[in-house]
C-alpha positions as CSV (number, residue, x, y, z in Angstrom):
1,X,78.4,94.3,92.9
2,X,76.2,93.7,95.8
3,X,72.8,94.7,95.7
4,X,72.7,97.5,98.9
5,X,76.0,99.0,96.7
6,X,74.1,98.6,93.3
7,X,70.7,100.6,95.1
8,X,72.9,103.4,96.3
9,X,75.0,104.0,93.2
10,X,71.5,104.0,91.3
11,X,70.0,106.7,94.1
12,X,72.9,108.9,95.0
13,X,75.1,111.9,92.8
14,X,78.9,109.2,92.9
15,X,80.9,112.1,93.9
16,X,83.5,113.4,96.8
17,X,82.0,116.4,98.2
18,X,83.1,117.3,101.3
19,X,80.5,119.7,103.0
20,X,78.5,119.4,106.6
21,X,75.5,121.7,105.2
22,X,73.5,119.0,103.6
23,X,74.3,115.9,105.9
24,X,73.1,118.0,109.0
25,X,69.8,118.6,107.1
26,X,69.6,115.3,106.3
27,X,70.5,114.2,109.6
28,X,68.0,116.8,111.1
29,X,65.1,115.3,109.2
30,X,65.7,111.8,110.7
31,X,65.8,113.5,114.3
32,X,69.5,113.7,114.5
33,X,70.0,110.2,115.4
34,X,74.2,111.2,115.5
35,X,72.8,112.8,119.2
36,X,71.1,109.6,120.2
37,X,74.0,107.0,120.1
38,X,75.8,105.0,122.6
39,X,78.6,106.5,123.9
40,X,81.4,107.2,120.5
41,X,85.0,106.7,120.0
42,X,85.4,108.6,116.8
43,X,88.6,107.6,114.5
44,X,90.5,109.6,111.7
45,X,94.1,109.6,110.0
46,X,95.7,108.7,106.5
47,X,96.6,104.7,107.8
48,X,95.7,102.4,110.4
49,X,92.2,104.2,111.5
50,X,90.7,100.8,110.2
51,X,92.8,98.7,112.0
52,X,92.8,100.4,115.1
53,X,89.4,99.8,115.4
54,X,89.8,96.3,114.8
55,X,91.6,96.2,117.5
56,X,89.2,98.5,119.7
57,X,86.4,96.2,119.2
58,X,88.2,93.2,119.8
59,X,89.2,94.3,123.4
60,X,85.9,95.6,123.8
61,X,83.8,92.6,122.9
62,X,86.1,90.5,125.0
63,X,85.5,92.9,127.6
64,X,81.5,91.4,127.2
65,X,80.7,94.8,126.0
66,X,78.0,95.4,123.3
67,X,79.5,97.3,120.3
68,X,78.6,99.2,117.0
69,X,81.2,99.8,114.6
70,X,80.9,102.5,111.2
71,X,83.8,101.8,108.7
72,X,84.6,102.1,104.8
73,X,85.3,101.4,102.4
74,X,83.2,97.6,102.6
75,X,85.3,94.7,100.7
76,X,82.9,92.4,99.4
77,X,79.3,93.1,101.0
78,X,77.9,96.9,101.9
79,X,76.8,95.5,105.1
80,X,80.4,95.0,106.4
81,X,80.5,98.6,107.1
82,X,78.0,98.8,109.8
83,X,78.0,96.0,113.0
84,X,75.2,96.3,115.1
85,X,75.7,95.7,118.9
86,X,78.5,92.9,117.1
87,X,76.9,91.8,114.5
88,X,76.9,92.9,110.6
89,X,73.6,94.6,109.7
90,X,71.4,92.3,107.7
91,X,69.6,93.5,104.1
92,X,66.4,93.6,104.9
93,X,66.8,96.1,108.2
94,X,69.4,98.1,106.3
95,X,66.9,98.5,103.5
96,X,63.9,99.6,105.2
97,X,67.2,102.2,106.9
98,X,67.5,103.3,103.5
99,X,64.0,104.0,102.8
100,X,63.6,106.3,105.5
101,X,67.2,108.3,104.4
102,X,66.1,108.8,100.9
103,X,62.5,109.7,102.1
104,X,63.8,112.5,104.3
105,X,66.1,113.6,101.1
106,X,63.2,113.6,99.1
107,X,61.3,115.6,101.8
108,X,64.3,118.1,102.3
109,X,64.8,118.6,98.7
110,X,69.3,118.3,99.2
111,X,70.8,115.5,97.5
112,X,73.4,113.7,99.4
113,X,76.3,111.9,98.4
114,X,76.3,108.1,98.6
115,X,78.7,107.9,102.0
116,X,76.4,111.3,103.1
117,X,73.6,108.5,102.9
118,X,75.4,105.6,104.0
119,X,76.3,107.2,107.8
120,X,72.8,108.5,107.7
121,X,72.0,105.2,108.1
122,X,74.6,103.5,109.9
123,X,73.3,106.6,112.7
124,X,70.0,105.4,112.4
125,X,70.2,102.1,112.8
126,X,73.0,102.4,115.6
127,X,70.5,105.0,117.3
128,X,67.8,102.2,117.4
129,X,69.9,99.6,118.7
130,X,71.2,99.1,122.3
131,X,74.8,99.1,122.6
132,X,77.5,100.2,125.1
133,X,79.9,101.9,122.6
134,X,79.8,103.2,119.4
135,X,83.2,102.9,116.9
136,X,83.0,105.6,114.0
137,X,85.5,105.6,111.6
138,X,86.2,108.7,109.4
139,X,85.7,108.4,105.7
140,X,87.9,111.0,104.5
141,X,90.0,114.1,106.1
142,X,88.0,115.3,109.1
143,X,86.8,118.6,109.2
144,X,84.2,118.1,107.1
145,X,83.9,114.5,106.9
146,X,80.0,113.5,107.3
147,X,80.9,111.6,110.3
148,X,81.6,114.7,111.6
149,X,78.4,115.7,112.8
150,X,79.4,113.9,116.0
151,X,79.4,116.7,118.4
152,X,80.3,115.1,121.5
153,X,82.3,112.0,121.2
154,X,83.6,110.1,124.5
155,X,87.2,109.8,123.0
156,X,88.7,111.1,119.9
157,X,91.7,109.0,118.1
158,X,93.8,109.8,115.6
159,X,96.0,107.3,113.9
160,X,99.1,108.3,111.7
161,X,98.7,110.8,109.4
162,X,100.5,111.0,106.0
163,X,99.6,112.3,102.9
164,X,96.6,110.8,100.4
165,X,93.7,112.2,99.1
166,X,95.7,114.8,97.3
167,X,92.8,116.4,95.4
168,X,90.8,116.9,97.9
169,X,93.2,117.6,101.3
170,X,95.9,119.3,99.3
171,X,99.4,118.2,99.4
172,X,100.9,119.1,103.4
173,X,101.1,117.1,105.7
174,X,100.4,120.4,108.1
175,X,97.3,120.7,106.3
176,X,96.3,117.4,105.8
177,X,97.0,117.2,110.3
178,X,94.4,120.2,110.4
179,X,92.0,118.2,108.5
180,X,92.0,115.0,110.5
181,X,92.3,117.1,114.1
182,X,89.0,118.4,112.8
183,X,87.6,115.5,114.7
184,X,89.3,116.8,118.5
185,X,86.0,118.1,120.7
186,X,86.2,120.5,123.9
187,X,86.1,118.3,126.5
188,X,86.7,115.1,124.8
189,X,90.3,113.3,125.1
190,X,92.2,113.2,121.9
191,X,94.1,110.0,121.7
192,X,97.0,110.2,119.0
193,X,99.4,108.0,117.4
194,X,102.7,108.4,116.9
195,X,102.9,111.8,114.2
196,X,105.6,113.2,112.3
197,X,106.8,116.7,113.7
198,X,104.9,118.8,111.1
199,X,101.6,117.3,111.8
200,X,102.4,116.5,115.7
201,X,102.2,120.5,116.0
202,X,99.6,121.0,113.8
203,X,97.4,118.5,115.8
204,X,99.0,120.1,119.1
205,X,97.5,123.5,118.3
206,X,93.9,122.3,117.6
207,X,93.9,120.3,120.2
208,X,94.6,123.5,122.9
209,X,91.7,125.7,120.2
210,X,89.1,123.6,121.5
211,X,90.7,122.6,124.8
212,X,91.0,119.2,124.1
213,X,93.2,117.3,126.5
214,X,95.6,114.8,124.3
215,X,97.1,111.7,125.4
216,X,100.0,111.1,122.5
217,X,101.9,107.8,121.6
218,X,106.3,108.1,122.2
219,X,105.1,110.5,125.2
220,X,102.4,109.5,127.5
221,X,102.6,105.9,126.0
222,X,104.3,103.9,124.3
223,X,104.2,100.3,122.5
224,X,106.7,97.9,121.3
225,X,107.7,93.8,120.3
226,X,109.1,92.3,122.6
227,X,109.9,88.4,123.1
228,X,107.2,87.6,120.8
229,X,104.4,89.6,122.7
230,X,103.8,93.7,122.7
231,X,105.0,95.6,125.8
232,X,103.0,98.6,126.5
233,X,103.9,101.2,129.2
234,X,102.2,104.4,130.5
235,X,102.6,106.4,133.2
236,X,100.8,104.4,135.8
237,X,101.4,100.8,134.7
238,X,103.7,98.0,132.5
239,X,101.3,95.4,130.5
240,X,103.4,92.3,129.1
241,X,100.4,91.6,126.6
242,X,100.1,88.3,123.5
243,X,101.5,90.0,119.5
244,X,98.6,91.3,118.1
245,X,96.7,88.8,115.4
246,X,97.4,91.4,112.4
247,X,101.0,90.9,110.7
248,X,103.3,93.3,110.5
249,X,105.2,95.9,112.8
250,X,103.6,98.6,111.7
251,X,100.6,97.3,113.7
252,X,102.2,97.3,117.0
253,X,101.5,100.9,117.2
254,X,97.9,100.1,115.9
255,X,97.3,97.6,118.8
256,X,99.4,99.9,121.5
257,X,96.9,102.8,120.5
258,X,94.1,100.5,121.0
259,X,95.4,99.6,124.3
260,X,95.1,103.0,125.2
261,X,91.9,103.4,124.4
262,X,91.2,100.6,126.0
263,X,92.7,101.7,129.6
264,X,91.0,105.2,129.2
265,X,87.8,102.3,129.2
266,X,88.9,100.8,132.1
267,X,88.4,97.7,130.4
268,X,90.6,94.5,132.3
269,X,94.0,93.8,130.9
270,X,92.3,90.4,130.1
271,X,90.3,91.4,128.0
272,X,93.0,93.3,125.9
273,X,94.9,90.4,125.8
274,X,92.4,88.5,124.2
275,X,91.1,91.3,122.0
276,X,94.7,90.6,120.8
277,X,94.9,87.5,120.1
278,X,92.1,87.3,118.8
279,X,91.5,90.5,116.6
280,X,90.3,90.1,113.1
281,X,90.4,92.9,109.8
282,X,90.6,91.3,106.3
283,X,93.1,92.6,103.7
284,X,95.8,94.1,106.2
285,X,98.5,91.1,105.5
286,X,95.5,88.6,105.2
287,X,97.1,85.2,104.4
288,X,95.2,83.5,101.8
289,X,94.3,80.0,102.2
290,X,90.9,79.1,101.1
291,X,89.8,79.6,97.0
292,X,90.8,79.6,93.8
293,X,93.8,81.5,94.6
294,X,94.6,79.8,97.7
295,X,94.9,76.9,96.0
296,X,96.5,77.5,93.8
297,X,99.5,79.2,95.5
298,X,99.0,76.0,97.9
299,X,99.9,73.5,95.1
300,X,103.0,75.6,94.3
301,X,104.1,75.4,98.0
302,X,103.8,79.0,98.1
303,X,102.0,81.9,100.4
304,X,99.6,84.0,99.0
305,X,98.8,87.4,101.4
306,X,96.8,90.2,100.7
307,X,96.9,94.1,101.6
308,X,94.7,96.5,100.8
309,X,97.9,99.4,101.7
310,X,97.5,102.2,99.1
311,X,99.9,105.0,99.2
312,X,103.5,105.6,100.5
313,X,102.8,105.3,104.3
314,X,101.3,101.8,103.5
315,X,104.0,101.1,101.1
316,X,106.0,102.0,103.6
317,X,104.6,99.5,106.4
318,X,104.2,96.8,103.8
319,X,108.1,97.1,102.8
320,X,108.4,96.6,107.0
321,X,106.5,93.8,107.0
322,X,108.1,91.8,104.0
323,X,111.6,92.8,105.0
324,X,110.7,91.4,108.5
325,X,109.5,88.3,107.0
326,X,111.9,87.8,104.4
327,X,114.7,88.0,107.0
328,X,113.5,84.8,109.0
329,X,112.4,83.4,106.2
330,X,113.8,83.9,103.1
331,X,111.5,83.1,99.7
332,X,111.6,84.7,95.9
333,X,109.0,87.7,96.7
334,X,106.7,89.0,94.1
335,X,104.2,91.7,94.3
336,X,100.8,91.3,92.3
337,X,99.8,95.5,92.5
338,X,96.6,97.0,91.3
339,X,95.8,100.8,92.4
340,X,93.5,103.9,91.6
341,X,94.6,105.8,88.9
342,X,94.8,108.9,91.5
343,X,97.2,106.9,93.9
344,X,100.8,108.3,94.3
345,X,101.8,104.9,92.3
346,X,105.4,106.5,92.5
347,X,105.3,106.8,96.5
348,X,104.2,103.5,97.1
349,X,106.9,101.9,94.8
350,X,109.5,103.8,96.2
351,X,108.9,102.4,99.2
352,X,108.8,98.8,97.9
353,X,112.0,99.7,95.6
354,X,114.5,97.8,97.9
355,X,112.4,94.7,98.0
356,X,113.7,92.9,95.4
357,X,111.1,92.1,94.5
358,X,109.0,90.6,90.8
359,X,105.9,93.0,90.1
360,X,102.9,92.2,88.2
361,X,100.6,95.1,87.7
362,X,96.6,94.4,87.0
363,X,93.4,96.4,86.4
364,X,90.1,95.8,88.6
365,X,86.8,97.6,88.2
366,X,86.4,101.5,88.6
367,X,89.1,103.8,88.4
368,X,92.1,101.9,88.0
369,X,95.7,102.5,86.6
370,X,96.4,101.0,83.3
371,X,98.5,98.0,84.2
372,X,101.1,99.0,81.6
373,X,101.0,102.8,83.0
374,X,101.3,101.4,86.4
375,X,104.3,98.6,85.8
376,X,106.4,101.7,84.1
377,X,106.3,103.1,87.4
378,X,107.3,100.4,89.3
379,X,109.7,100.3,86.5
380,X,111.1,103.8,87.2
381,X,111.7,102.6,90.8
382,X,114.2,100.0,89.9
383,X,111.3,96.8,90.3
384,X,110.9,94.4,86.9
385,X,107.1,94.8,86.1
386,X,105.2,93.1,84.1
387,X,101.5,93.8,83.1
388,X,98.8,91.5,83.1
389,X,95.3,91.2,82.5
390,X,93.9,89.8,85.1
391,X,95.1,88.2,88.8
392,X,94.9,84.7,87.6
393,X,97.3,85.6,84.8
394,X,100.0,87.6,87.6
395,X,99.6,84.9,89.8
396,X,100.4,82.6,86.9
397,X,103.4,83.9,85.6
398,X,104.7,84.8,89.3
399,X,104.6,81.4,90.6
400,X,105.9,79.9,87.4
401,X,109.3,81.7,87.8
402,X,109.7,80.4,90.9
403,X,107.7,83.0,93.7
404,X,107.3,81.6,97.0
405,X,105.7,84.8,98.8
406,X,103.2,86.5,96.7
407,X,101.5,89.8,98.1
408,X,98.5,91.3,96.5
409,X,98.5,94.9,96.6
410,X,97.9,98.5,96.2
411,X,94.0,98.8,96.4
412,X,91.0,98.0,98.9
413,X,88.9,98.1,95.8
414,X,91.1,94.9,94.6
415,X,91.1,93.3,97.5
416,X,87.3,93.0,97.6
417,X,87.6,91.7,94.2
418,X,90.0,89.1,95.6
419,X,88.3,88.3,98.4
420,X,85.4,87.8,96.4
421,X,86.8,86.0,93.6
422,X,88.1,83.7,96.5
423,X,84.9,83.1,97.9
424,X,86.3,84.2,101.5
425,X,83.5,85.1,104.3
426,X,83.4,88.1,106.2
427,X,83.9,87.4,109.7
428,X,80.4,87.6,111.7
């Protein structure tokens, strides 16, 4: 564990409570710095929120603009969830940050949660530095998620929404829709991904509550491959634009969301094209290369890829993806999966069920399934599991019968142990 992550976990209740009350104190006794920031694009939904804002600052930055971005979870480092002005945050400033947020908890007598503490921060610091846009991603839900002290956003976007976080945002996807339109302000345009019906109306409905005009992906724009590039069309224009850097179909609406956001800028079609190309997120169908693990799968003459997907939805996209590449390029798949013990384990495999593909199931630190727990399931969904100790030992055994595409899975939290373990760098 880092130390920034090993100070906060020492200093904060580790809990999920969602609740405004105590962050607008908090955020009140650090002068609300959530009023102070550059102008905000503020993200929610179950999949691709992370992604899409990838893709946002990628356009935006080649755009020459100055940019902060707020995500989580981090893989590796705390400080990869807050980029100042384009840069990660460095320890010492994000300590002396830190000092100030648990002095002003201290003063106000409310303990906060650690991601309560964390945007704290990440408001602070983005407050104090000049940018030209600030990219806020939401933690978890909407309504009440701490980022959602943001009163007056520039642009609201919500990605797809599907169904996770069971325990705390119940189990509808109507009601999980009214949690992440929590983050649609009067006045402020609500971009949206392409929705299932249920939460399309849902979304809809809040939108015309707070009079909240929506632009809406399938029906004032639309994205799609085409002859190795992404179309995108709107009402006013056609843009024949490069395939986005990040693998996968699934993240041709990702990009085609971004592009929208990135005409509601006014930013040069230029620029998108390059934020394109040249668009960066680790873990989402990350091919491994460099490491332990890289080279190992390298001296087997096989790829290694990563993905940090965690419930059906992402299960979902990552079946997409393999099918897609398995069709032009046929190789004896497996599927090394780790997830949280609360994951919907079932969902995801389901998904993956027709992939016919080898499954090693592994632990990794926190709240994990047990790997045998976890391989029955797969087992239940028609996949041969095995469980192993550790990812050396799946990648072992799935490269010595014979894999030649091996996809680590099922957990964020594992992929920051791979990357890690790997020794791969966070891109600056």
């Amino acid at each position: 564990m880092d130390p920034i992550s090993e100070r906060l976990r020492a200093r904060h209740p580790q809990r999920i409570d969602l609740s405004l009350g105590r962050m607008r104190l908090l955020c009140a006794a650090l002068g609300d710095p959530q009023d102070r920031l550059p102008p905000v694009i503020h993200v929610a939904g179950t999949n691709g929120k992370g992604s899409t804002v990838a893709f946002i600052r990628a356009i935006a930055e080649a755009a020459g603009l100055r940019v902060h971005t707020y995500t989580s979870p981090h893989l590796v480092r705390f400080n990869e969830r807050i980029r100042l002005a384009g840069r990660l945050i460095d320890d010492a400033a994000l300590n002396a940050i830190l000092d100030r947020v648990e002095a002003a908890i201290d003063g106000g007598g409310a303990p906060a949660t650690v991601f309560e503490s964390t945007t704290a921060a990440a408001f602070v610091a983005m407050s104090e530095t000049p940018a030209d846009l600030a990219l806020v991603e939401v933690g978890l839900g909407g309504v009440l998620d701490a980022t959602n002290v943001i009163e007056r956003p520039l642009l609201s976007v919500i990605a797809p929404v599907d169904l996770d976080h069971a325990e705390f945002l119940g189990d509808s996807l109507a009601g999980v829709a009214a949690e992440k339109a929590g983050v649609l302000k009067p006045g402020a345009r609500g971009l949206i991904a392409r929705q299932p019906e249920a939460a399309m109306a849902v979304i809809e409905a809040a939108a015309r509550a707070v009079q909240a005009p929506l632009t809406v992906m399938g029906v004032d724009f639309d994205a799609w491959a085409e002859r190795g590039g992404l179309s995108f069309q709107d009402q006013e224009r056609f843009l024949d634009l490069p395939a986005p850097a990040l693998t996968g179909p699934h993240q041709i609406d990702n990009a085609g969301l971004a592009v929208a956001v990135a005409l509601e800028l006014d930013l040069p079609e230029a620029a998108i094209a390059e934020g394109l190309r040249s668009v960066r997120w680790p873990a989402r169908m990350q091919r491994l290369t460099a490491g332990p693990y890289g080279e190992t799968a390298r001296v087997a003459d096989a790829e290694l890829w990563l993905d940090g997907g965690h419930n059906p939805h992402a299960g979902a996209a990552l079946a997409a993806t393999l099918a897609d590449r398995q069709a032009r390029a046929p190789r004896p798949l497996a599927l090394i999966v780790g997830m949280l013990a609360n994951k919907d384990a079932g969902g995801f495999f389901s998904a993956l069920s027709r992939s016919g593909a080898a499954v090693f199931t592994v632990p990794f630190e926190g709240a994990a399934a047990e790997p045998e727990a976890l391989a029955g399931v797969a087992r239940g969904h028609g996949l041969g599991a095995t469980a192993c100790a550790s990812v050396d030992e799946a990648l072992s055994r799935a490269l010595r019968l014979g894999a030649g595409r091996v996809v680590i899975c099922g957990s964020l939290y594992l992929a920051g142990e791979v990357l890690g373990a790997a020794r791969e760098t966070w891109p600056d």
